[in-house]
N, CA, C and O atoms as CSV, one atom per row, in Angstrom:
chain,resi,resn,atom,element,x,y,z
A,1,UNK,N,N,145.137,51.481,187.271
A,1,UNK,CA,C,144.578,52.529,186.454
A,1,UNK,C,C,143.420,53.189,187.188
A,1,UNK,O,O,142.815,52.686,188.135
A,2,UNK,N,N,143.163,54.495,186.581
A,2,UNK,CA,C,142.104,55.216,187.409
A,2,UNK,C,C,140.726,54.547,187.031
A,2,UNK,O,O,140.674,53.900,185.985
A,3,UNK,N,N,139.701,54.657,187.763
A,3,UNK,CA,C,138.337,53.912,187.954
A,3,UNK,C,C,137.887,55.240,186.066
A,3,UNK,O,O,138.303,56.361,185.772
A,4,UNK,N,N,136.985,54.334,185.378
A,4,UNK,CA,C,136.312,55.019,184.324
A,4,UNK,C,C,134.952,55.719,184.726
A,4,UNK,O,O,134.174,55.122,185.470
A,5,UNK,N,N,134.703,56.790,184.314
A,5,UNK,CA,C,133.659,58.041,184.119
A,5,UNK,C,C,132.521,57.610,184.075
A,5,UNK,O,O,131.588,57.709,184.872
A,6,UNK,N,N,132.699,56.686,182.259
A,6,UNK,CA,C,131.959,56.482,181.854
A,6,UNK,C,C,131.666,55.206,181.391
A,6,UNK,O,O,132.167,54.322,182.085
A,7,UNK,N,N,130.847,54.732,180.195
A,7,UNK,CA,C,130.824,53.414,179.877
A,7,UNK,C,C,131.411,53.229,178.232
A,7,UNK,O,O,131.425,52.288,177.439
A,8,UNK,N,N,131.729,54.198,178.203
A,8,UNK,CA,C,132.093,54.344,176.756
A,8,UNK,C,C,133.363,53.975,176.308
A,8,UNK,O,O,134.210,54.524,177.013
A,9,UNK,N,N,134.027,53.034,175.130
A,9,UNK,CA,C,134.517,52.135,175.114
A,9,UNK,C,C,135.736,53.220,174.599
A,9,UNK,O,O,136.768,52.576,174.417
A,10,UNK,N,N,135.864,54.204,174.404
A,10,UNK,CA,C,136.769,55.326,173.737
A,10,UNK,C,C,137.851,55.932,175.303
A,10,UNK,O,O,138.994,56.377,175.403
A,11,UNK,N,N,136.908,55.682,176.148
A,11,UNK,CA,C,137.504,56.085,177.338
A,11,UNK,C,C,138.271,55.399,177.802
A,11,UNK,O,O,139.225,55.820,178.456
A,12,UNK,N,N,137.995,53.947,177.531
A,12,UNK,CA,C,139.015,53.023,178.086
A,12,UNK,C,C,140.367,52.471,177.512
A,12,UNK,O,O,141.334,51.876,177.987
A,13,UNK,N,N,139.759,53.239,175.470
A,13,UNK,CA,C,141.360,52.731,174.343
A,13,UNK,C,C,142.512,54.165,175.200
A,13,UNK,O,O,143.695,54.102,175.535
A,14,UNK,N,N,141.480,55.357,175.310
A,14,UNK,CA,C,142.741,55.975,175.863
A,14,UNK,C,C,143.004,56.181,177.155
A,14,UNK,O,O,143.813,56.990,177.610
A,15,UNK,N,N,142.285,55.410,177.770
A,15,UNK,CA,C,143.214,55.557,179.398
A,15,UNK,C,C,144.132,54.061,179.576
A,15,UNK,O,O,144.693,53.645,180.589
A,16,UNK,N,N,144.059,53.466,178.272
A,16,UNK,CA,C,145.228,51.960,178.092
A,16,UNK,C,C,146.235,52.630,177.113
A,16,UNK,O,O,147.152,51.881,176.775
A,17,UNK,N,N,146.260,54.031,176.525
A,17,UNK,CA,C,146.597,53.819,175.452
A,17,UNK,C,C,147.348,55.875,175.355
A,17,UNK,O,O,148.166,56.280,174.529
A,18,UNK,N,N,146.773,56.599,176.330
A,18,UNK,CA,C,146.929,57.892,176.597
A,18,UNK,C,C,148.555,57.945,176.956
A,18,UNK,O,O,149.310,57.009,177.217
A,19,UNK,N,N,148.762,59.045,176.895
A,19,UNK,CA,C,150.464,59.290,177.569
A,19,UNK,C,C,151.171,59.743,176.525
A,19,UNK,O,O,150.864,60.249,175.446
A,20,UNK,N,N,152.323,59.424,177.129
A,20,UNK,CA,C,153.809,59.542,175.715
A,20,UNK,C,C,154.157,58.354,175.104
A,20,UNK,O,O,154.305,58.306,173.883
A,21,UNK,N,N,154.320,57.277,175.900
A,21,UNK,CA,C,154.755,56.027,175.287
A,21,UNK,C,C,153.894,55.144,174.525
A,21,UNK,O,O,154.258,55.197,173.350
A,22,UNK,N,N,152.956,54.390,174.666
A,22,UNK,CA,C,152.442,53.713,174.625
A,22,UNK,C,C,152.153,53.522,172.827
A,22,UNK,O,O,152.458,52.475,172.256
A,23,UNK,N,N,151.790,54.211,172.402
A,23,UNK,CA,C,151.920,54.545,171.063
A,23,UNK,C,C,152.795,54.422,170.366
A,23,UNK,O,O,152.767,53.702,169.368
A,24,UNK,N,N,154.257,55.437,170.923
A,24,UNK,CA,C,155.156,54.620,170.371
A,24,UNK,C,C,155.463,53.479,170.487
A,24,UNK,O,O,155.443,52.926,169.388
A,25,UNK,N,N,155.843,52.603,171.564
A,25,UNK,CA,C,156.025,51.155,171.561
A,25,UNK,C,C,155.359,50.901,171.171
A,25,UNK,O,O,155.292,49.856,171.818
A,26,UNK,N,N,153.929,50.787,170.043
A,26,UNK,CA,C,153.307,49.986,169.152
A,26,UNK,C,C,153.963,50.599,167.792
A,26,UNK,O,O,154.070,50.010,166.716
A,27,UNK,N,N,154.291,51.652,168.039
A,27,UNK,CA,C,155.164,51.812,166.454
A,27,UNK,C,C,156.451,51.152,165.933
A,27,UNK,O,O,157.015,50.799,164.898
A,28,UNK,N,N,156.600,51.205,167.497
A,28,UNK,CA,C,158.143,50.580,167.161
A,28,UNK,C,C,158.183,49.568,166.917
A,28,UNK,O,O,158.930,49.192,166.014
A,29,UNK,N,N,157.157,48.428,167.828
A,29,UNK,CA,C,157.166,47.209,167.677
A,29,UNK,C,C,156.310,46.608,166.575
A,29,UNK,O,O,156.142,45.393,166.467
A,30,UNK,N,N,155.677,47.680,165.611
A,30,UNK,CA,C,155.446,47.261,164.415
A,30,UNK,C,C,155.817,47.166,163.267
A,30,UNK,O,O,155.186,47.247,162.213
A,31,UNK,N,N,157.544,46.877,163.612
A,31,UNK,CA,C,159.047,46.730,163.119
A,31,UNK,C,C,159.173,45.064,162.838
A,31,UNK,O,O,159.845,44.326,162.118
A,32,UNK,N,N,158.171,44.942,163.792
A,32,UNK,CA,C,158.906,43.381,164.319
A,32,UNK,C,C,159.258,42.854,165.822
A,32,UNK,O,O,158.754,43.497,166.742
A,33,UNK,N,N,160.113,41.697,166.158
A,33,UNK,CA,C,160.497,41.357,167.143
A,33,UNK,C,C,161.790,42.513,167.966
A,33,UNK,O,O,162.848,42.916,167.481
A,34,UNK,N,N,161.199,42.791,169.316
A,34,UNK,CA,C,162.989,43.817,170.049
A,34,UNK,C,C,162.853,43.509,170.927
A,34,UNK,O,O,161.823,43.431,171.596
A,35,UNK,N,N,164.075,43.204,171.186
A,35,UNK,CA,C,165.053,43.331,172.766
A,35,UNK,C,C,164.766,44.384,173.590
A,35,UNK,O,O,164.654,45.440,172.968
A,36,UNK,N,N,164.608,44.467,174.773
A,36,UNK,CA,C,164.502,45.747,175.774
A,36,UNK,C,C,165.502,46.812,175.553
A,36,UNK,O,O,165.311,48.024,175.659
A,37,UNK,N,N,166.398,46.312,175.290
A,37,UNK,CA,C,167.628,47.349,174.731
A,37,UNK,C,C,167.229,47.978,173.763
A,37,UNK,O,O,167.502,49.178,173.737
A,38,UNK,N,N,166.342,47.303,172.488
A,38,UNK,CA,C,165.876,47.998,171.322
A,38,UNK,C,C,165.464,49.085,171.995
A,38,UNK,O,O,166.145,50.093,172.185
A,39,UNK,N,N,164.017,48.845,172.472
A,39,UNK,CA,C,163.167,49.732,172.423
A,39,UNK,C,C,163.726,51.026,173.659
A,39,UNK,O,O,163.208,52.082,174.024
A,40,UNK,N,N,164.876,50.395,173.999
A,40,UNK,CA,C,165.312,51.876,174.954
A,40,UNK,C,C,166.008,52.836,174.363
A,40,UNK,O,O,166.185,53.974,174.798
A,41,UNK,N,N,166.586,52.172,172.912
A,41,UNK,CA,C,167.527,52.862,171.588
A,41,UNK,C,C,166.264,53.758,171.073
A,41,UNK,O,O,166.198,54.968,170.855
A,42,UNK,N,N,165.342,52.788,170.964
A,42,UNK,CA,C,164.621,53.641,170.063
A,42,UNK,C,C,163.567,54.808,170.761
A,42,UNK,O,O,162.611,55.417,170.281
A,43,UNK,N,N,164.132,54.825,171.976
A,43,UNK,CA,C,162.843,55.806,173.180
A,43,UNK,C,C,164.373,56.428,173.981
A,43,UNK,O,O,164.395,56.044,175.151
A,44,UNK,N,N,165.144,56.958,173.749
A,44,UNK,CA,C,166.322,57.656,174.453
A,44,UNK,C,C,165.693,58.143,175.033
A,44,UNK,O,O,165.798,57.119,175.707
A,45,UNK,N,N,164.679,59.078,175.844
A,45,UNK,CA,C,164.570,59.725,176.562
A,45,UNK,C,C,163.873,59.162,178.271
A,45,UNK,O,O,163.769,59.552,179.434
A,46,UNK,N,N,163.434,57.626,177.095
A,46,UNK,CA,C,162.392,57.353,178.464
A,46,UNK,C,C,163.251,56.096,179.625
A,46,UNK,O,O,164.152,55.293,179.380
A,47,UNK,N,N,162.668,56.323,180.615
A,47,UNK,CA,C,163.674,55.671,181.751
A,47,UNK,C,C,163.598,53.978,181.937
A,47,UNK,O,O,162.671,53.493,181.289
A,48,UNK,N,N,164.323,53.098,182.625
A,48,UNK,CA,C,164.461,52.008,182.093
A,48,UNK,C,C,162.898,51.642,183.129
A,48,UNK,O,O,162.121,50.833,182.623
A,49,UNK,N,N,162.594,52.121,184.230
A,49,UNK,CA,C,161.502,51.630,185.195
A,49,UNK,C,C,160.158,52.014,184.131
A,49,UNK,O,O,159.159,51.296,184.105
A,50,UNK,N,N,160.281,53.077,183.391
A,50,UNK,CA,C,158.630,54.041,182.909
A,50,UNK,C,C,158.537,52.556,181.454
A,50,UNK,O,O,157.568,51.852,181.171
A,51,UNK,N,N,159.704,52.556,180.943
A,51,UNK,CA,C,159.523,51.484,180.032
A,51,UNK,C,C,159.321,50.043,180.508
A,51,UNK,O,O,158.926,49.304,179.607
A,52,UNK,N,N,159.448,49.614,181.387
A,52,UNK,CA,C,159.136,48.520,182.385
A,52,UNK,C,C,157.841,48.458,182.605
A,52,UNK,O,O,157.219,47.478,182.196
A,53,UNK,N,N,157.160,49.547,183.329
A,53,UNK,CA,C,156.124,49.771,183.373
A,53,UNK,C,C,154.978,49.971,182.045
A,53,UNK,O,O,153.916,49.360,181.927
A,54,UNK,N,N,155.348,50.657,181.425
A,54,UNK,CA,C,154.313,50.464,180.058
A,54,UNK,C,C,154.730,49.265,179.487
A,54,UNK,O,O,153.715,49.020,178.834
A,55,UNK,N,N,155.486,48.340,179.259
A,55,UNK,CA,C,155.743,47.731,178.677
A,55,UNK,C,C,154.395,46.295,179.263
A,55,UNK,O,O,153.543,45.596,178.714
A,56,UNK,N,N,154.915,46.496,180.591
A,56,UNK,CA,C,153.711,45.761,181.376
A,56,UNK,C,C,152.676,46.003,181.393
A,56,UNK,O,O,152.028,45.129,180.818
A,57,UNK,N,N,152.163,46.685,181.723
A,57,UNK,CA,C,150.938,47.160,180.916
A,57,UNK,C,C,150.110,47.392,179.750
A,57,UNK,O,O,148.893,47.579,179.743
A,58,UNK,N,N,150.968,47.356,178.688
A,58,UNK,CA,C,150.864,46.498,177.461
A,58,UNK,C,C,150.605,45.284,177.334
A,58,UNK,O,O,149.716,44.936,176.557
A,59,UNK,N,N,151.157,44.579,177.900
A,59,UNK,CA,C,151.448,42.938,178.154
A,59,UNK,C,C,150.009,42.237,179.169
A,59,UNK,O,O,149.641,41.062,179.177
A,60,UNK,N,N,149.520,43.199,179.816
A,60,UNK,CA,C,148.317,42.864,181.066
A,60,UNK,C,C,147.310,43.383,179.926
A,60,UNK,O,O,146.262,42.857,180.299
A,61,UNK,N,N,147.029,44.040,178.857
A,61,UNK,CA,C,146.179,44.232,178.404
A,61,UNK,C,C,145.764,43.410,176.849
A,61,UNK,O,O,144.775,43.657,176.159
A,62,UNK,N,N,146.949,42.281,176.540
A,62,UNK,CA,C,147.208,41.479,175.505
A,62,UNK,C,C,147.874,41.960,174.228
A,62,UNK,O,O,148.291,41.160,173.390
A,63,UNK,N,N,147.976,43.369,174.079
A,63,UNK,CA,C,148.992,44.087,172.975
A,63,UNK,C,C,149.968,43.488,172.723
A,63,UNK,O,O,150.075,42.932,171.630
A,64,UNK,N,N,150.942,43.433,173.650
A,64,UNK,CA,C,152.231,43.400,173.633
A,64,UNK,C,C,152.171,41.840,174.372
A,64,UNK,O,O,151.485,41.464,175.322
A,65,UNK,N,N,153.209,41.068,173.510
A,65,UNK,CA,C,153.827,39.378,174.270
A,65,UNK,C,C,155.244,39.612,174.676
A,65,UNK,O,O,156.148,40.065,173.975
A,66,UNK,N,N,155.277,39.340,175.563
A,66,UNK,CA,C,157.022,39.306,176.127
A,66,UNK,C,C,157.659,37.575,176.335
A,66,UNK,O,O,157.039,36.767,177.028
A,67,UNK,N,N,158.664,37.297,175.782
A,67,UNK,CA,C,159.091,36.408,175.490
A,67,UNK,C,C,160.653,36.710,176.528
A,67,UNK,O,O,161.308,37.748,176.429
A,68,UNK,N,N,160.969,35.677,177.382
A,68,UNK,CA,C,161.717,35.859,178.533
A,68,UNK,C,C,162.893,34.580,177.889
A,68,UNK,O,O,162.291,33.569,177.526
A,69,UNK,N,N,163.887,34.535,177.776
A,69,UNK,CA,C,164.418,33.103,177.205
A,69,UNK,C,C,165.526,32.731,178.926
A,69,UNK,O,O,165.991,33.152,179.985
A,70,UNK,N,N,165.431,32.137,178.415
A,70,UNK,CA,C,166.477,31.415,180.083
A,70,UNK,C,C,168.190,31.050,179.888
A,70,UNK,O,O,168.848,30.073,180.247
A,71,UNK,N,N,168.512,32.126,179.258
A,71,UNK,CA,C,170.285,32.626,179.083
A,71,UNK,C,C,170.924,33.271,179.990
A,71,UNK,O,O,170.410,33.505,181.084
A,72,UNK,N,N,171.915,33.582,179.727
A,72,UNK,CA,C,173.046,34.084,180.368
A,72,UNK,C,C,173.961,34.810,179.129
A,72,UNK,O,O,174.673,34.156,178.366
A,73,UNK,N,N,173.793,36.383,179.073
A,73,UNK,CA,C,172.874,37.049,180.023
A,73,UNK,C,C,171.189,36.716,179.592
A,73,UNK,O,O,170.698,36.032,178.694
A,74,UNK,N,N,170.815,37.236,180.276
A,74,UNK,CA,C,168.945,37.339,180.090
A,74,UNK,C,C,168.842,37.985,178.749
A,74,UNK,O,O,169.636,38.754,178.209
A,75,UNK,N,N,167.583,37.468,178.277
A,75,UNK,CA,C,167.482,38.257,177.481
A,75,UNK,C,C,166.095,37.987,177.264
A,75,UNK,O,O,165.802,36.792,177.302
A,76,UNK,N,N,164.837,39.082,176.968
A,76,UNK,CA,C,164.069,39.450,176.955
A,76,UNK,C,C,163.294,39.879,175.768
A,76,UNK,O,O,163.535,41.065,175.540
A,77,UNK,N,N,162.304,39.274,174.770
A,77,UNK,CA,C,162.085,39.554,173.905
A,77,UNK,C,C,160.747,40.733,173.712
A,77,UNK,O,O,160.254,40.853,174.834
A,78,UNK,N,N,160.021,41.601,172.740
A,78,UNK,CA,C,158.907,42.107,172.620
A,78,UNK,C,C,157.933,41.846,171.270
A,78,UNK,O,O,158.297,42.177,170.142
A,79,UNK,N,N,156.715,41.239,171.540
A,79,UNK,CA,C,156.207,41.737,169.869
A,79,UNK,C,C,154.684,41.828,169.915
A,79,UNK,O,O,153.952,41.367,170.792
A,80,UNK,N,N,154.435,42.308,169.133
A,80,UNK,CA,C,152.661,42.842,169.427
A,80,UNK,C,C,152.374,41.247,169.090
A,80,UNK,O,O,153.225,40.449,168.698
A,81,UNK,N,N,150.984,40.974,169.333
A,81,UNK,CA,C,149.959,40.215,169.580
A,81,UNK,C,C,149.198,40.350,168.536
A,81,UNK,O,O,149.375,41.493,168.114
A,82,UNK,N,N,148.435,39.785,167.886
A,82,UNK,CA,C,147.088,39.964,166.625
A,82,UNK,C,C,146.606,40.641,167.385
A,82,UNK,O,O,145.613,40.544,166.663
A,83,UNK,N,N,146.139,41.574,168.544
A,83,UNK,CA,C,145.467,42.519,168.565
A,83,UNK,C,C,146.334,43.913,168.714
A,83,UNK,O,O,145.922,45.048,168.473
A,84,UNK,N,N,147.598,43.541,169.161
A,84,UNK,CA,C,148.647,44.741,169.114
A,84,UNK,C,C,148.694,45.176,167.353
A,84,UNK,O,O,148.828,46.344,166.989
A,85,UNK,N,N,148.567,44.079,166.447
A,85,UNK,CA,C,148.613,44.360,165.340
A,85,UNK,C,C,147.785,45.383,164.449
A,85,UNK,O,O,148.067,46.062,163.462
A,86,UNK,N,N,146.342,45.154,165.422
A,86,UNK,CA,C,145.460,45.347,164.722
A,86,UNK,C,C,144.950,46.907,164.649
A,86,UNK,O,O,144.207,47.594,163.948
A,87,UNK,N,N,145.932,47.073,165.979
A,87,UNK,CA,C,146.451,48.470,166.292
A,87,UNK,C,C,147.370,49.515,165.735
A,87,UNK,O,O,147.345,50.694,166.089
A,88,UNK,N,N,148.403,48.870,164.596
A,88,UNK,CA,C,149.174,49.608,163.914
A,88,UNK,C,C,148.449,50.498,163.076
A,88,UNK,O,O,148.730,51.677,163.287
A,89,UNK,N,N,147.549,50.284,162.135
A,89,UNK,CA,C,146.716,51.103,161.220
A,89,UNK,C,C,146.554,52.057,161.335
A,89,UNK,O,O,146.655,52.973,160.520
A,90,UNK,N,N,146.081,52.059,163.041
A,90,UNK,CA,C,145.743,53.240,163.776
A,90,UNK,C,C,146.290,54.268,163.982
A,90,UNK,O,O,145.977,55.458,163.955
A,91,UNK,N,N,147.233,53.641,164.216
A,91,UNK,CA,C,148.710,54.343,164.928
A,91,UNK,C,C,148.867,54.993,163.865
A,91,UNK,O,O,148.752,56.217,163.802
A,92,UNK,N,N,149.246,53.991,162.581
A,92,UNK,CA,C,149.442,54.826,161.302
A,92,UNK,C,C,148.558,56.308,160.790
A,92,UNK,O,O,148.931,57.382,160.319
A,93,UNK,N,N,147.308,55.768,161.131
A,93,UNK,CA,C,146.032,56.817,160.227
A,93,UNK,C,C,146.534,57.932,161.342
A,93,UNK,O,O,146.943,59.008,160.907
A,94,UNK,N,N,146.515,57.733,162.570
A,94,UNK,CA,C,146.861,59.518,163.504
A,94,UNK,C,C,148.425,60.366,163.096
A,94,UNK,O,O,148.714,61.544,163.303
A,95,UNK,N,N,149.294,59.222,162.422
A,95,UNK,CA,C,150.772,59.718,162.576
A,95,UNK,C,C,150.288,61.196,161.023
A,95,UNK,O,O,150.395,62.410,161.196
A,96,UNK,N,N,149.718,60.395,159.470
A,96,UNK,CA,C,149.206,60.457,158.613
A,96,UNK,C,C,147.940,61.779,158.783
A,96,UNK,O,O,147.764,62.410,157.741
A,97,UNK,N,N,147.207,62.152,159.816
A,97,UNK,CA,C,146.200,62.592,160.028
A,97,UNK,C,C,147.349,64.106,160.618
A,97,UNK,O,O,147.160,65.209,160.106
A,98,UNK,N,N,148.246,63.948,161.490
A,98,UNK,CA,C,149.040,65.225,162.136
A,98,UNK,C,C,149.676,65.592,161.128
A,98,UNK,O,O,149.708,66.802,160.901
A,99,UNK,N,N,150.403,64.623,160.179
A,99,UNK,CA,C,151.359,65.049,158.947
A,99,UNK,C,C,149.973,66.769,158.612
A,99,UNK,O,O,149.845,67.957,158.906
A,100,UNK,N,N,149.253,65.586,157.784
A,100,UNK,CA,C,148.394,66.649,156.972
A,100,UNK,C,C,147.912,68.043,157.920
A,100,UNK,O,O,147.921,69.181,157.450
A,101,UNK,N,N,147.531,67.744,159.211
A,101,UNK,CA,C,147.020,68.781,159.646
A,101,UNK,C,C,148.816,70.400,159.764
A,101,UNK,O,O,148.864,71.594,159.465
A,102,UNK,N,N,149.609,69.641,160.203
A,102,UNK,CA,C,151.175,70.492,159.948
A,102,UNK,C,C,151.508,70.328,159.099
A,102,UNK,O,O,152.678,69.946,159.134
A,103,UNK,N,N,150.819,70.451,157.503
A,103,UNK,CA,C,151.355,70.603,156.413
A,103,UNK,C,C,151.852,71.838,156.334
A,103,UNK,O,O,151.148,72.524,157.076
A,104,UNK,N,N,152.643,72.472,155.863
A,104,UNK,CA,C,152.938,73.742,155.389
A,104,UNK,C,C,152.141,74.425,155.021
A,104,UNK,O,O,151.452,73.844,154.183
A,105,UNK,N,N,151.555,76.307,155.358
A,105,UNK,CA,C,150.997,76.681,154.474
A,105,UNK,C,C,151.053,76.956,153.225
A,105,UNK,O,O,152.183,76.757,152.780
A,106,UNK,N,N,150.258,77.360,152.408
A,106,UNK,CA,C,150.471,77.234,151.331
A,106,UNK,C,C,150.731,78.696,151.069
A,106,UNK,O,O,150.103,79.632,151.565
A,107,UNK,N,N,151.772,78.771,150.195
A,107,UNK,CA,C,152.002,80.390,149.574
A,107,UNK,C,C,151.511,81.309,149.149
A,107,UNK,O,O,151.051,81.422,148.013
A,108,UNK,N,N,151.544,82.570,150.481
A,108,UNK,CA,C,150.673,83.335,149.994
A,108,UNK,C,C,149.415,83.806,150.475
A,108,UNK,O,O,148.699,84.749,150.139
A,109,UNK,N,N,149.297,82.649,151.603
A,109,UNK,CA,C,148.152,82.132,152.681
A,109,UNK,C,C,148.834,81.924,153.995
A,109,UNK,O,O,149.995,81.561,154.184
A,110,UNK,N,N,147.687,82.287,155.077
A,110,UNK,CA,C,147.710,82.047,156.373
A,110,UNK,C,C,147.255,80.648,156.711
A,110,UNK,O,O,147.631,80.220,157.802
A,111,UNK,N,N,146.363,79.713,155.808
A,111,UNK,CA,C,145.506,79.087,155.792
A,111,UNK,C,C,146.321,77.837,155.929
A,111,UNK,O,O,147.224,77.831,155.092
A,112,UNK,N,N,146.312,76.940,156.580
A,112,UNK,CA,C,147.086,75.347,157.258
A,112,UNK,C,C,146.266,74.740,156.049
A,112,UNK,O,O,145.066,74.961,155.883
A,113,UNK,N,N,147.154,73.836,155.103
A,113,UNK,CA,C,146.792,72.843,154.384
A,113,UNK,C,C,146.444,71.347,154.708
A,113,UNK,O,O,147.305,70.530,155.035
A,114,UNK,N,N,145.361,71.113,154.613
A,114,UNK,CA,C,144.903,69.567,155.402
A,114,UNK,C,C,144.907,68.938,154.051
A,114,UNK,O,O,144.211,69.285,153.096
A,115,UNK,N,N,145.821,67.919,154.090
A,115,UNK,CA,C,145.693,66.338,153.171
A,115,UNK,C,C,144.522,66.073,153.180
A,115,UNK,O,O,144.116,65.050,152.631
């Protein structure tokens, strides 16, 4: 990761936490337990290395636990951590916070309706 600016602790949730993915794989995985396959169902667009990579990086920062079982085939488990958890809320209050800000205007008005 890039060296920080500053000392400020906001700089560092989003340079662990900035991007496209990362967010989602805490949404997703605040489903429950998934397979690598899950979360590639549930991220169609993103590539199997970029999900490898955040996924690890999740995992180096204690969010995310990866559970490896010793089968044939492999199989590879995902699930947040009590602090990955503690992170859903969050996730929730911004998903909740964009709803309201792209509410529809209201009729009649130019004016964006905020929840």
């Amino acid at each position: 990761m890039k060296n920080l600016v500053s000392q400020c602790p906001i700089e560092e949730v989003m340079q662990l936490l900035g991007g496209r993915w990362p967010s989602l794989l805490i949404y997703y995985l605040s489903d429950g337990t998934k397979r690598f396959s899950d979360l590639q169902r549930d991220n169609p667009t993103i590539s199997h290395r970029m999900l490898t990579l955040e996924l690890r990086k999740l995992e180096d920062a204690g969010i995310v636990a990866r559970t490896d079982f010793d089968t044939y085939p492999r199989r590879v488990e995902y699930d947040l951590t009590p602090a990955g958890e503690r992170l859903v809320p969050l996730i929730d209050a911004l998903g909740d916070w964009w709803e309201g800000v792209n509410a529809p205007a209201l009729p009649g008005t130019d004016e964006i309706r905020i929840a």
